[in-house]
N, C-alpha and C positions, 0 to 999 in steps of 0.2 A: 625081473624085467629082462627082456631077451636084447640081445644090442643092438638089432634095427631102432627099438623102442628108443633105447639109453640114448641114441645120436639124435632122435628128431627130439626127443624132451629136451638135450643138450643145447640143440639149435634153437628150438622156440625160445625158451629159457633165455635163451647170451641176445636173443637178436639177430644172430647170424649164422652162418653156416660155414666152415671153414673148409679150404681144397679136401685137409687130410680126412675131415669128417666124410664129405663129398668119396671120395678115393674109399672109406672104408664102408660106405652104404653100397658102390657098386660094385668091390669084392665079394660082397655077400649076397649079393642079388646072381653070382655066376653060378654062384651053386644053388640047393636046394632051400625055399623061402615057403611061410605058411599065411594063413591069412592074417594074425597078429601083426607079421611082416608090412603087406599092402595095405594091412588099414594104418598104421603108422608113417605110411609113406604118402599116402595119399593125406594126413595130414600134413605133413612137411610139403606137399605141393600147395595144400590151400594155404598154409602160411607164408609160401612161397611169394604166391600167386599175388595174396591181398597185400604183400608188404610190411607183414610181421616178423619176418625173417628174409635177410638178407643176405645174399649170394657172394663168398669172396670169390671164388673163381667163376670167370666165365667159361672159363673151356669146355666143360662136360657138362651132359645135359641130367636130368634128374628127369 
């Protein structure tokens, strides 16, 4: 499992989504990402979205 994957299964899983989770999904996005990547991400936006997962920082956007 690649670790964009590990952090949104981490996140769905707990319920929430932590700053340092947040902080280590947008270090990884500065550099080079594959589709594995944005289909993982793109589920952590619909669990986002619907309220399956909840956001502890507000500051940065996903």
């Amino acid at each position: 499992m690649n670790p964009v994957n590990q952090v949104v299964q981490k996140a769905i899983g707990r319920g929430y989504l932590t700053a340092e989770a947040e902080q280590a999904l947008c270090q990884h996005f500065d550099g080079n990402c594959n589709l594995h990547d944005i289909t993982a991400l793109t589920m952590l936006q619909r669990a986002l979205s619907s309220g399956q997962v909840k956001r502890l920082s507000k500051d940065s956007q996903i």
